[in-house]
PLY file of the C-alpha trace (Angstrom):
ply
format ascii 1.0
element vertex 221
property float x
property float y
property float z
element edge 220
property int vertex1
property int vertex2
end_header
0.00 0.00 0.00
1.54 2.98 -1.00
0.36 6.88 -1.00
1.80 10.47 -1.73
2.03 13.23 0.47
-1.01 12.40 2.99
-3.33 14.85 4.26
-6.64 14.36 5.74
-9.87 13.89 2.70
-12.08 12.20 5.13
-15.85 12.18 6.02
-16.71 15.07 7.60
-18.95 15.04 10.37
-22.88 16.35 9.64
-23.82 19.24 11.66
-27.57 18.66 13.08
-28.13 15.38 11.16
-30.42 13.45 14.09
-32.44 16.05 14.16
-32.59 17.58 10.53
-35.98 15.82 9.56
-38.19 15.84 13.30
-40.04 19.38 12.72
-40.93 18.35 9.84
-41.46 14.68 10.07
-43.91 15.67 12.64
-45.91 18.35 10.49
-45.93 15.31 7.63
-47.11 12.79 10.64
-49.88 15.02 12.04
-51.04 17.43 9.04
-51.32 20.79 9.04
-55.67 21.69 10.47
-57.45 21.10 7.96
-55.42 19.55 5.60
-55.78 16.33 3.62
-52.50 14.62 2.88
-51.69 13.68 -0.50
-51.44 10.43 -2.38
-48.60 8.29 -0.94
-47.64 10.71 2.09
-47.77 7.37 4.56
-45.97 5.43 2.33
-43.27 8.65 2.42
-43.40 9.18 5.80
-42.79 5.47 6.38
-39.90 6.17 4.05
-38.25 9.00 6.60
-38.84 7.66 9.32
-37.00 4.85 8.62
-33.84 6.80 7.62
-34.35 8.63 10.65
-33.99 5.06 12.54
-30.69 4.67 10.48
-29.12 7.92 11.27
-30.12 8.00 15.07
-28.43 4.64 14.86
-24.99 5.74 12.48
-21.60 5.83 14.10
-18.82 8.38 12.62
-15.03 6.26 12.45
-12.40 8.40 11.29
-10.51 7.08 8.41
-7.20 5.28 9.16
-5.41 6.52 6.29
-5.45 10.09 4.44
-4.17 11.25 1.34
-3.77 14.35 -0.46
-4.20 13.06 -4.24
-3.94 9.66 -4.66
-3.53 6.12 -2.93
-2.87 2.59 -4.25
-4.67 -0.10 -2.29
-3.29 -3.78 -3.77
-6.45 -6.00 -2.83
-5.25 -9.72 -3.00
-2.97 -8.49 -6.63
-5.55 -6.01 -7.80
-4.60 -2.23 -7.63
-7.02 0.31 -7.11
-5.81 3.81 -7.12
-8.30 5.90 -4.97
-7.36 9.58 -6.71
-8.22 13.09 -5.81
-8.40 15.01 -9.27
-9.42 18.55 -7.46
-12.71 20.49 -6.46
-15.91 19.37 -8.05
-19.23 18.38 -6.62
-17.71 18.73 -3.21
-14.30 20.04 -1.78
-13.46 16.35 -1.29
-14.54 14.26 -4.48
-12.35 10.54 -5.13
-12.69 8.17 -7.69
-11.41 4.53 -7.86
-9.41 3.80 -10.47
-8.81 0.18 -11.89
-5.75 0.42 -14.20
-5.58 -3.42 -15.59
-9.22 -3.66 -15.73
-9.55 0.05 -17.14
-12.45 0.39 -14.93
-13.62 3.71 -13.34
-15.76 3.91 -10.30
-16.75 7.78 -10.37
-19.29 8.70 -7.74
-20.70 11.84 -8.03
-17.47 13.33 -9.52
-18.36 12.26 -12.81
-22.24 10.66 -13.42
-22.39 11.58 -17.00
-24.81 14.68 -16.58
-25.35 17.70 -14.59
-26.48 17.00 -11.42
-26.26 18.31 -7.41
-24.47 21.30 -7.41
-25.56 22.76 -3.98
-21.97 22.35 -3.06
-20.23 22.26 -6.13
-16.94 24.03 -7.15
-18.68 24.75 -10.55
-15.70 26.34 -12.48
-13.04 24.24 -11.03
-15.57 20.71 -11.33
-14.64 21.65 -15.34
-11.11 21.92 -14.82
-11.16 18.75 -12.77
-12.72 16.94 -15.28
-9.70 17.28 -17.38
-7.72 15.35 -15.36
-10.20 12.78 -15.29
-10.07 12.43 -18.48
-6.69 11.97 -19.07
-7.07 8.69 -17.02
-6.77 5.34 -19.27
-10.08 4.01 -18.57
-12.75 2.64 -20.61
-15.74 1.25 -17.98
-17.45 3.93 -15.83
-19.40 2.84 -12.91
-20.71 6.34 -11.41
-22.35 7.46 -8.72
-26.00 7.43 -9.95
-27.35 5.90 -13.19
-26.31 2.73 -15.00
-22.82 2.11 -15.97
-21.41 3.41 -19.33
-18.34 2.98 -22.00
-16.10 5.93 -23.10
-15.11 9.10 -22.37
-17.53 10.79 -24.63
-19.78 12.62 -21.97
-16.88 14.08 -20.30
-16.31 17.37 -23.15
-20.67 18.13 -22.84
-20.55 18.40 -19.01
-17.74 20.67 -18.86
-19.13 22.90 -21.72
-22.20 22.74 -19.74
-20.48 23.38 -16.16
-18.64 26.59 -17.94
-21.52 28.19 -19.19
-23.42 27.97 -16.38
-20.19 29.32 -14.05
-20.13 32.42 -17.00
-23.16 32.91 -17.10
-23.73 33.39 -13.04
-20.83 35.61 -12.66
-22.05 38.03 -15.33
-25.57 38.01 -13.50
-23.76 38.92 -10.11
-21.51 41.38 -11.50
-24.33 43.17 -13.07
-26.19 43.50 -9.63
-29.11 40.56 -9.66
-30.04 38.82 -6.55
-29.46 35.09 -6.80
-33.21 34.42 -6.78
-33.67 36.32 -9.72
-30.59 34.97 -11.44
-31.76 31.43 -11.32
-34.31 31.85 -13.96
-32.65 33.83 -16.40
-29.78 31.29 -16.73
-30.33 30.21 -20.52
-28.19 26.69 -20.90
-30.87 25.68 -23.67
-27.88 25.40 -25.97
-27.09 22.22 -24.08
-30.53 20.50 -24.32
-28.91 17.95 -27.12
-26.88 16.64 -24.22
-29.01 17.24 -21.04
-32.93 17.48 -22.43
-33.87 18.91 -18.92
-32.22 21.81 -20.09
-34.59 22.81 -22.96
-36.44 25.31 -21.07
-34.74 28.61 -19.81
-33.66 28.93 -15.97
-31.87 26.74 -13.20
-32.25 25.41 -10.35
-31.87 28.27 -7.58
-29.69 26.00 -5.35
-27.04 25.70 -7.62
-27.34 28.92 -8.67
-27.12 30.38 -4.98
-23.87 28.04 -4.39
-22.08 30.20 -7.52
-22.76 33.37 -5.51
-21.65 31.78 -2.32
-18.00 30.58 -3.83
-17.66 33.95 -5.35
-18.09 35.81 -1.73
-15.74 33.03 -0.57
-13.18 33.93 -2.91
-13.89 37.95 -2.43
-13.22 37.75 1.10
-10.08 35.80 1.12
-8.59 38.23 -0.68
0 1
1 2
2 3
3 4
4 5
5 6
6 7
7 8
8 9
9 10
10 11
11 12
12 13
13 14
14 15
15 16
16 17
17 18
18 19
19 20
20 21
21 22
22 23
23 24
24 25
25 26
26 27
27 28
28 29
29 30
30 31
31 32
32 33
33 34
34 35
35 36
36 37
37 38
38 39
39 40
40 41
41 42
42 43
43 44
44 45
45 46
46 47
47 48
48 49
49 50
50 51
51 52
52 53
53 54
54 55
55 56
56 57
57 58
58 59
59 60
60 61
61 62
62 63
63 64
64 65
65 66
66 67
67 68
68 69
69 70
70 71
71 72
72 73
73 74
74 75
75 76
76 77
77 78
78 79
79 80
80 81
81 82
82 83
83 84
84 85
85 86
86 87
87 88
88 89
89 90
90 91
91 92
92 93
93 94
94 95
95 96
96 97
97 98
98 99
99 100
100 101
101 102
102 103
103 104
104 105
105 106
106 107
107 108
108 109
109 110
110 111
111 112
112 113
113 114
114 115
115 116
116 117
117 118
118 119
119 120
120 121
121 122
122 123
123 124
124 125
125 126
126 127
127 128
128 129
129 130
130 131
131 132
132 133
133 134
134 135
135 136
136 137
137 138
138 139
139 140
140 141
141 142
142 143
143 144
144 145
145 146
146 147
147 148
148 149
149 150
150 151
151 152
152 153
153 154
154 155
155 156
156 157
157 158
158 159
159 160
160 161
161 162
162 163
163 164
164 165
165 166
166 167
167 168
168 169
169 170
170 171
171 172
172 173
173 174
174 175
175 176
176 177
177 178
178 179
179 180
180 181
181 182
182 183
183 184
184 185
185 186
186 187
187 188
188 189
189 190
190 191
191 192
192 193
193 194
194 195
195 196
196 197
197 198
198 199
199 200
200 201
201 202
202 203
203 204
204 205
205 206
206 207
207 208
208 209
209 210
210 211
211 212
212 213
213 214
214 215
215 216
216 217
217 218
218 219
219 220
């Protein structure tokens, strides 16, 4: 087992987790006066409650071994390189790498389309993404969706990623509140790719993360 220049990319602990869902899980248990509840609210409720169970019941373990960018685990003569390729859908993205197999296992880094970005590093996801793809790989098993062959999908996300990114920065520099930046971001262009995309605006989360890196940035200065 080898690994470069360790530093700590570990789980970090939730703040509020246990109780992130009881207001609410309560409202969605006894209704709000006078309200019926909607098709399939038990079966929902059922649904949280039971991942409630699981997180009341969820023990944190630190990670017995850090890196900075990459680690080779050899499990009984096969390698897999975990790698750190930089910022992307979080500040601590890895992949698994299989070099004899060629297989990637991406998580969230990489699922083929554009997807969570409440806290993304949207500009620096793209440049990440070049590094990816200058891994020898030919299998990807990501994070969400069924597996796929190729590198083709890499190019549209980070066209995708970089328009969005220019196109939030220009809204902020010009003055408009993040709520009201959301739906004039026009990534239409990209439907081809990403059909959700046909219809002008994006999703305010994402769009209120952009402003949130950018004050980040401003005030490190």
């Amino acid at each position: 087992m080898t690994s470069t220049r360790k530093k700590a990319i570990a789980i970090g602990e939730p703040s509020g987790v246990a109780g992130a869902h009881g207001p609410l899980d309560r409202q969605r248990r006894d209704g709000f006066p006078g309200e019926t509840p909607p098709p399939g609210a038990k079966d929902s409720l059922a649904l949280l409650e039971a991942y409630a169970r699981e997180l009341a019941a969820l023990a944190l373990v630190p990670p017995r071994l850090t890196f900075s960018d990459r680690v080779s685990v050899d499990l009984g003569g096969r390698e897999v390189r975990l790698l750190f390729l930089g910022r992307g859908h979080t500040a601590g993205d890895a992949v698994a790498f299989l070099p004899r197999e060629r297989i990637l296992c991406s998580g969230d880094f990489f699922n083929g389309y554009i997807g969570y970005l409440g806290d993304a590093y949207v500009d620096e996801w793209a440049d990440s993404l070049d590094r990816l793809a200058r891994l020898d790989f030919e299998t990807v098993i990501p994070g969400h969706g069924a597996p796929f062959t190729g590198k083709a999908r890499i190019a549209p996300v980070q066209a995708c990623l970089r328009d969005l990114w220019r196109q939030v920065v220009d809204l902020r520099r010009a003055g408009v509140p993040a709520t009201e930046a959301a739906p004039r971001v026009d990534l239409r262009a990209h439907a081809a790719h990403f059909p959700p995309l046909a219809e002008r605006g994006f999703n305010p989360t994402a769009v209120r993360r952009i402003y949130e890196v950018l004050e980040e940035r401003e005030a490190q200065r």
